[in-house]
C-alpha positions as CSV (number, residue, x, y, z in Angstrom):
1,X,4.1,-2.9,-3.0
2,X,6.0,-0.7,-4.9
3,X,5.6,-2.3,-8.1
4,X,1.9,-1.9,-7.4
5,X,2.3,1.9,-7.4
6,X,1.3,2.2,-3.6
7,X,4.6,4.4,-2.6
8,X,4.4,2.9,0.8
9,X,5.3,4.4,4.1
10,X,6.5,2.4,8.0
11,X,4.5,2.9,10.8
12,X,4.8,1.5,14.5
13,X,2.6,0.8,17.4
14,X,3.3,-0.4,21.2
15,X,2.3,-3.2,23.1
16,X,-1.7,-3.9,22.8
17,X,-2.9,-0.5,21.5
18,X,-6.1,-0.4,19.5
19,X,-7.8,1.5,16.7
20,X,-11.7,1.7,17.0
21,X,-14.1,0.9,14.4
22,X,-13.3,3.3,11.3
23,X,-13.6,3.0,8.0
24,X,-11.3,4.8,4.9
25,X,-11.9,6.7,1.7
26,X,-8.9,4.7,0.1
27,X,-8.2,1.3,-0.6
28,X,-5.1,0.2,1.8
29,X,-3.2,-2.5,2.1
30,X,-1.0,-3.4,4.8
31,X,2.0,-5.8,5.2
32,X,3.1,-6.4,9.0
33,X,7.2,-6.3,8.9
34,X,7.4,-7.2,12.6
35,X,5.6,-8.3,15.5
36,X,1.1,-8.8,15.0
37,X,-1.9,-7.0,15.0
38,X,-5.2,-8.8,14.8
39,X,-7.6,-6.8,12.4
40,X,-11.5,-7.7,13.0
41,X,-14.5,-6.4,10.5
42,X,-17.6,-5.5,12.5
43,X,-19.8,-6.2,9.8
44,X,-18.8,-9.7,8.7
45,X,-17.5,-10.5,12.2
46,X,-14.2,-11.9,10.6
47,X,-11.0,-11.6,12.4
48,X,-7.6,-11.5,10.3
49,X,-4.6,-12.4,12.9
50,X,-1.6,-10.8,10.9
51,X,2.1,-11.8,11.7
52,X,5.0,-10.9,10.1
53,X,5.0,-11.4,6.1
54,X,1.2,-11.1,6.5
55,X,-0.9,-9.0,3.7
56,X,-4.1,-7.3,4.2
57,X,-6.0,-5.7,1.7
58,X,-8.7,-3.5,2.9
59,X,-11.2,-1.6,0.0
60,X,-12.5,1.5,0.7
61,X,-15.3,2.6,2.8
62,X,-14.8,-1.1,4.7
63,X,-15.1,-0.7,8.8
64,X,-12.6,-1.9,10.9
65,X,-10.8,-2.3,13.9
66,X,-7.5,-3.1,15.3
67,X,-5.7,-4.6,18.2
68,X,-1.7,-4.6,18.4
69,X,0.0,-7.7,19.6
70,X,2.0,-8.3,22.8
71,X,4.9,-7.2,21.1
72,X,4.0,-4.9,19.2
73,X,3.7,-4.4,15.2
74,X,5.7,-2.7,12.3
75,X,4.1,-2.1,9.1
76,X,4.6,-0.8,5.5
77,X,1.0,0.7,4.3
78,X,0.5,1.8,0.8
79,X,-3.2,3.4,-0.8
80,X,-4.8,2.6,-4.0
81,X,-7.3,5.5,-4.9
């Protein structure tokens, strides 16, 4: 990530916690160090099930939601724009 001039930051959820539909101004990308989270797009009705090593890119302005795992998730997050 780094080397794509994200400058990316850790962040940490608990057991089955969940982010409502929302969308961003930013192009992020997210790479899950530990545990899952299970990302879903409203619009497409895709689902991306993301373990550790996992990479999700998401472009700007795209809704989604999220559900954390059973045992939780750590990721590194990085924006593009």
């Amino acid at each position: 990530m780094m080397d794509e001039g994200l400058n990316p930051y850790s962040w940490s959820n608990g057991v089955h916690e969940l982010y409502f539909i929302h969308s961003h101004g930013y192009n992020k990308v997210i790479y899950v160090v530990r545990g899952t989270i299970t990302f879903g797009l409203p619009g497409s009705g895709q689902k991306f099930h993301l373990k550790a090593g996992d990479r999700l890119d998401l472009p700007a302005g795209t809704l989604h939601d999220a559900q954390v795992g059973a045992s939780g998730v750590t990721c590194l997050e990085g924006h593009q724009g």
